[in-house]
C-alpha positions in Angstrom: 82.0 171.7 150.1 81.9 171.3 146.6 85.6 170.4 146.3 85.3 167.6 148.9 82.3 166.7 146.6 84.2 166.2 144.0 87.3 164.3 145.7 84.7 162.0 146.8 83.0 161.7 143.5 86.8 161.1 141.9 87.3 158.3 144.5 84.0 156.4 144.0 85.5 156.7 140.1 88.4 155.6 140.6 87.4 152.3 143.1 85.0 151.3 140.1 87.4 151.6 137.3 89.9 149.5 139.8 87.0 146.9 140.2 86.0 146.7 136.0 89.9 146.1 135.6 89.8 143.2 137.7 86.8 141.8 136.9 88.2 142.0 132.9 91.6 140.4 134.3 89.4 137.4 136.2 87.1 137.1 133.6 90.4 136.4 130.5 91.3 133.3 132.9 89.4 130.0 132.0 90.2 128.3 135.4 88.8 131.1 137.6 85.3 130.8 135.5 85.5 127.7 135.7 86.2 127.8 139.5 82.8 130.5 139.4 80.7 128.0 137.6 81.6 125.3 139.9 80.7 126.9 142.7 77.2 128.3 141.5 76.4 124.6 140.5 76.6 123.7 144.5 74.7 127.3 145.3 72.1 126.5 143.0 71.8 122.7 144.4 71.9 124.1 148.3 69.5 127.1 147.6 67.2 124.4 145.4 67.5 121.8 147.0 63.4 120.9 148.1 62.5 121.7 144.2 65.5 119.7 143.0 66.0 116.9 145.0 63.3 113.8 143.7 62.9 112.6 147.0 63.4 115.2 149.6 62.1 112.9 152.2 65.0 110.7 152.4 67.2 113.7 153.2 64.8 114.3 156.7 65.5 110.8 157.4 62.7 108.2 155.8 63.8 104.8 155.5 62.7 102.4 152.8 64.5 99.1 153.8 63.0 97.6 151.0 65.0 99.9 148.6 68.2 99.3 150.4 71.5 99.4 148.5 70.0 100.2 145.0 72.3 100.8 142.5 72.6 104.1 140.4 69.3 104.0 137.9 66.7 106.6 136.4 64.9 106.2 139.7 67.7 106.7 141.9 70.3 108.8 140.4 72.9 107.9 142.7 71.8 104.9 144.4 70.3 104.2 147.8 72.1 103.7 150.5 71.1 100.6 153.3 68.6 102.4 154.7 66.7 102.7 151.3 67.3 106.8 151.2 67.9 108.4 147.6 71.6 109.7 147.5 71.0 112.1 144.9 68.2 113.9 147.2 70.5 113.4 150.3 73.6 115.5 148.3 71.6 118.6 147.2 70.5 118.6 151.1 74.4 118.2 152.1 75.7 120.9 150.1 73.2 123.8 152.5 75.0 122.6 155.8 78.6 122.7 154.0 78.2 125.7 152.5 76.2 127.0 156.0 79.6 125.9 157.7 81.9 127.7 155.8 80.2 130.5 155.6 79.2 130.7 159.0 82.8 129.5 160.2 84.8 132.3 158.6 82.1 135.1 160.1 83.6 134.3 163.1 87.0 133.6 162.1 88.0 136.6 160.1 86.6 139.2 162.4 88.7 137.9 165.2 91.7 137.2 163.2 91.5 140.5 161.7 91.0 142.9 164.5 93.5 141.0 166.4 96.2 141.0 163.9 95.3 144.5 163.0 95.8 145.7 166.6 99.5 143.6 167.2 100.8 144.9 163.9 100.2 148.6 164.2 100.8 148.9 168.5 103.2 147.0 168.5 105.0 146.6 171.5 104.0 144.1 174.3 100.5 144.1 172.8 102.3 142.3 169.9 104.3 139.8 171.9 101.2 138.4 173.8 98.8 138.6 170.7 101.2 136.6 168.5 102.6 134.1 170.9 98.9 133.1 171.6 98.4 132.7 168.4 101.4 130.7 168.5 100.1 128.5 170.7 97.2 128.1 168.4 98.8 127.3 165.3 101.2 124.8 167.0 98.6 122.1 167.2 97.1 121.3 163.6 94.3 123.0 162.9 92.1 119.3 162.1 93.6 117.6 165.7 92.5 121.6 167.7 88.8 121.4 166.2 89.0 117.6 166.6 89.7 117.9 169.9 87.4 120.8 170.8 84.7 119.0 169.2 85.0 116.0 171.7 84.8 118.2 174.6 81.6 120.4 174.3 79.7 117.6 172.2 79.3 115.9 168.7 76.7 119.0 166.9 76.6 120.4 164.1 76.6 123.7 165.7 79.4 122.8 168.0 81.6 121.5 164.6 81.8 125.0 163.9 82.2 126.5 166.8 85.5 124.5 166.9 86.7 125.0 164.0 86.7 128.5 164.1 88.3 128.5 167.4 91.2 126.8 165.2 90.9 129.1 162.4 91.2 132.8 163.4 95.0 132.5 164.6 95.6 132.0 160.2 94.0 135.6 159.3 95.6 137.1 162.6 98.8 136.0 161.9 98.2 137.2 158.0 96.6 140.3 159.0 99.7 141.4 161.4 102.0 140.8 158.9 100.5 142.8 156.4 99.6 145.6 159.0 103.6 145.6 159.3 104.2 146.1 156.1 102.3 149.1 155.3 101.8 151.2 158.5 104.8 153.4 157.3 103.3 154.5 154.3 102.6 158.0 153.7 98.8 157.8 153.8 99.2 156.3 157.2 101.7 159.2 158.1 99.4 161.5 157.2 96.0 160.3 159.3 98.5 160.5 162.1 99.9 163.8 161.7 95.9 165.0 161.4 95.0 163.2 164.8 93.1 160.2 164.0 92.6 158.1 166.6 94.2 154.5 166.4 90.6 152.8 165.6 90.5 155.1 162.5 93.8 154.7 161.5 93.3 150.9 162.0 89.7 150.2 160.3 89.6 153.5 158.2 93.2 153.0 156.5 95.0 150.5 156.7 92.0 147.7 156.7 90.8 148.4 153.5 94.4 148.5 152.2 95.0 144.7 153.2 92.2 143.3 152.4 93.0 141.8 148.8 95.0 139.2 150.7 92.2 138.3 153.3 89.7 137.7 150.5 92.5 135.4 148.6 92.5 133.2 151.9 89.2 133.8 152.8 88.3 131.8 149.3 90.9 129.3 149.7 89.8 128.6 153.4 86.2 128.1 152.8 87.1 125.1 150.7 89.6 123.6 153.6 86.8 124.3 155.9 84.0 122.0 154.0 86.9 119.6 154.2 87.9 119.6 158.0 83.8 119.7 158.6 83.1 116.6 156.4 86.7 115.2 158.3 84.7 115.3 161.8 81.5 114.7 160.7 83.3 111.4 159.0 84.3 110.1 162.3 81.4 111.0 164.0 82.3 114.4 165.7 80.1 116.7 163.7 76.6 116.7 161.8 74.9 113.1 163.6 72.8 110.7 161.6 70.4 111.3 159.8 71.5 115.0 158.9 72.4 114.9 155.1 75.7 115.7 155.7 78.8 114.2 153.2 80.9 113.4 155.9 78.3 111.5 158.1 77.2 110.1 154.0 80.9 109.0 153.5 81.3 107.3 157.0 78.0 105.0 156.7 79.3 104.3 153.1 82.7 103.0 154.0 81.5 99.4 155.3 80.3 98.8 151.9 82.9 99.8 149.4 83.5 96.6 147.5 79.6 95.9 147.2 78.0 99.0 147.1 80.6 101.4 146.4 78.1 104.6 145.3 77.5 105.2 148.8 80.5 106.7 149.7 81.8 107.8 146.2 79.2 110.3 145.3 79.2 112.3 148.3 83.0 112.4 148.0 83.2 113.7 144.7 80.9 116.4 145.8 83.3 117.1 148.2 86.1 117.0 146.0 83.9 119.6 143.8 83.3 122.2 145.9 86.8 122.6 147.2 88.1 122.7 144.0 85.8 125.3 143.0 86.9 127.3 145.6 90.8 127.0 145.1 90.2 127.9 141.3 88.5 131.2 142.5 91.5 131.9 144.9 94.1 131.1 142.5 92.1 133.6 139.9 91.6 136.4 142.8 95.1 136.1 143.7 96.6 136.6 140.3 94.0 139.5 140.0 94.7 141.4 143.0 98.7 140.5 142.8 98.8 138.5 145.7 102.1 137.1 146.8 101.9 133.3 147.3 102.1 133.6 151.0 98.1 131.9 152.2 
């Protein structure tokens, strides 16, 4: 008992002097912190966003027509838009469903990515063949079009947005995960479950999962930001988040008629866009050269 104690204790020691060395490598590189800061900025502005935003109001959907089209001032930070609503306070309120999106998009998408791609790389077989030619199927039709598609069949919701866009997202970490699975299921440490008669869930989840997981994070943090991106794509032309959910795609869309004349509409909720994914891709591109990634996502 005390031996297995102690094996135990030495792994523990070992994982956390694994995870100081990494943190020590991410923390050297500029661009990853960077990417971090970024990213807590929009956490900060979603978790904050009743406190921060001057008029949170205007993100529930009060009009003041007599404020229409205001330009960016010390009242308005960002403008109004033609309904007279603060863009500032509408922004903060944007970034909770993108970051709800993401979030909630990849809990369904790598679950079912991974257990699939973890059960056609290590049975192989026909099990294989059916799992990866459906995903085939899958990733054949872009990923943007599948959700876009998806969307206009069970109904323009928020709600619904994600649902489709995970539907179009798990065949990525399946195909990843099976691949990887591949790779490694003739190590030695997987030998050696066998040989002791652990069943193929253990063997699966207990051994090889946590061995591939450094390149599931990598994409995990890479996807998020193409997620925001395909959600603010539908809600853009009017298949996702509907008016007057603060949402920067829906923001972008009413903002388009009025470029030339009032060109904050549209610009501000873009560039938050544009922040947020880049954000994210620093942190991938820092968590891939931490964890040795090959450039495969």
């Amino acid at each position: 008992m005390a031996e297995t104690e102690n094996q135990t204790f030495d792994t523990w020691t070992e994982q956390g002097e694994r995870l100081y060395r990494a943190w020590v490598r991410l923390s050297s590189s500029k661009v990853s912190l960077l990417g971090f800061g970024m990213l807590l900025v929009v956490i900060l502005c979603a978790v904050f966003a009743p406190e921060l935003a001057p008029y949170p109001g205007d993100a529930a959907g009060a009009n003041h027509f007599d404020q229409a089209g205001e330009p960016p001032s010390t009242e308005h930070y960002f403008g109004t838009d033609m309904n007279g609503r603060d863009i500032f306070s509408r922004v903060l309120f944007g970034a909770r469903s993108s970051l709800t999106m993401g979030i909630l998009v990849l809990s369904i998408a790598i679950p079912v990515g991974t257990s699939l791609g973890l059960v056609a790389g290590y049975v192989g077989g026909k099990t294989n063949a059916i799992i990866m030619r459906t995903v085939d199927m899958f990733l054949a039709v872009p990923a943007t079009l599948l959700a876009l598609a998806v969307t206009a069949i069970i109904g323009p919701t928020l709600t619904n947005e994600m649902l489709a866009i995970s539907i179009a997202w798990w065949p990525w970490f399946a195909r990843l995960v099976q691949g990887e699975v591949q790779s490694v299921k003739e190590e030695s440490f997987v030998e050696a479950s066998e040989s002791l008669g652990a069943s193929k869930f253990h063997v699966m989840f207990k051994e090889i999962l946590p061995n591939i997981m450094a390149p599931v994070t990598v994409k995990a943090t890479i996807d998020m930001g193409f997620v925001i991106l395909i959600g603010a794509s539908l809600g853009f032309l009017g298949l996702g988040a509907q008016p007057p959910t603060p949402d920067w795609g829906v923001m972008i869309a009413q903002g388009r008629a009025n470029l030339t004349t009032a060109w904050w509409i549209a610009t501000f909720p873009g560039l938050a866009i544009s922040f947020t994914v880049l954000g994210l891709n620093l942190i991938g591109d820092g968590l891939r050269d931490v964890l040795d990634v090959e450039e495969q996502l």
